[in-house]
N, C-alpha and C positions, 0 to 999 in steps of 0.2 A: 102683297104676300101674306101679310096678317088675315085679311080677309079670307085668302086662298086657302090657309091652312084651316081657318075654322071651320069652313065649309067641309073641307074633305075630312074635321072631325063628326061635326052633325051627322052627316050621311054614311058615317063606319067608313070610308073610303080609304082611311089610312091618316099618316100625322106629317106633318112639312116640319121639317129644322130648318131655321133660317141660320146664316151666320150672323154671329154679333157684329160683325162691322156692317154689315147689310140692315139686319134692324135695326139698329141707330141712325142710317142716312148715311153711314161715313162710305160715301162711294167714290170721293174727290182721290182721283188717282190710281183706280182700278180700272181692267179693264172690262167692262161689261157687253163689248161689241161683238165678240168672237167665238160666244158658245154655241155654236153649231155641229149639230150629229152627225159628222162627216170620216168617212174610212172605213165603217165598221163591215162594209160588201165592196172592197175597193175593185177598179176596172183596172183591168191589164188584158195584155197580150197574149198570157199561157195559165193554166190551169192552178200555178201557184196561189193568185189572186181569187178573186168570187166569182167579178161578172166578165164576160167578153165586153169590145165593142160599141155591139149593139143592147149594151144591159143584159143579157142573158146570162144566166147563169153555169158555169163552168157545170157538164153534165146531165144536163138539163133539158130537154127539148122546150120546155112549152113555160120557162118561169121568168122572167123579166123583173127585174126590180128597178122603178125608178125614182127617186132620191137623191140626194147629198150624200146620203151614205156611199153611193159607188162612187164621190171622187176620191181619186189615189192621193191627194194632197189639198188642203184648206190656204186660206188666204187671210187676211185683214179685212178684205172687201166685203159685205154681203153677196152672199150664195145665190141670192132670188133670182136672177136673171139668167145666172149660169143653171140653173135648174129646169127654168123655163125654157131654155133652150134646147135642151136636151131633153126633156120630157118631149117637145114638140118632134125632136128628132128621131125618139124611138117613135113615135105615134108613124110618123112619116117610113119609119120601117117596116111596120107592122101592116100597118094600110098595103106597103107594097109586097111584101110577103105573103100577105093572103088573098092577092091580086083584086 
């Protein structure tokens, strides 16, 4: 992280805040497994939500978003698989959509 922020001051990119317990090492007892960008285009069934589905977005003809962001709820588990999954699933949609 030390690294990461110096860089992104070199290059004007912006400035990284670490927290104190972070920079110290003190991570014994935190959870650091579960920060995943997940909900922010959640999938549902009606328009309330973002995406339908098949990822599509509510209103939308032609916009798909695929990510973590469209699950409607997170887990403890890592995301990767469930992602991968369903990336491959809308591909498999889209392939057949556009015959």
């Amino acid at each position: 992280m030390r690294i990461f922020g110096l860089k992104l001051g070199q290059n004007g990119l912006g400035r990284l805040k670490v927290e104190a317990w972070f920079a110290k090492g003190n991570v014994k007892g935190r959870v650091l497994y579960g920060w995943h960008h997940m909900g922010a285009t959640r999938m549902a069934r009606t328009a309330r939500r973002v995406v339908d589905a098949n990822c599509r977005m509510f209103g939308l003809d032609n916009l798909y978003i695929a990510g973590s962001s469209v699950f409607p709820t997170s887990g403890c588990a890592n995301p990767t698989f469930t992602l991968l999954a369903m990336t491959i699933r809308l591909a498999d949609h889209l392939k057949a959509k556009d015959g």
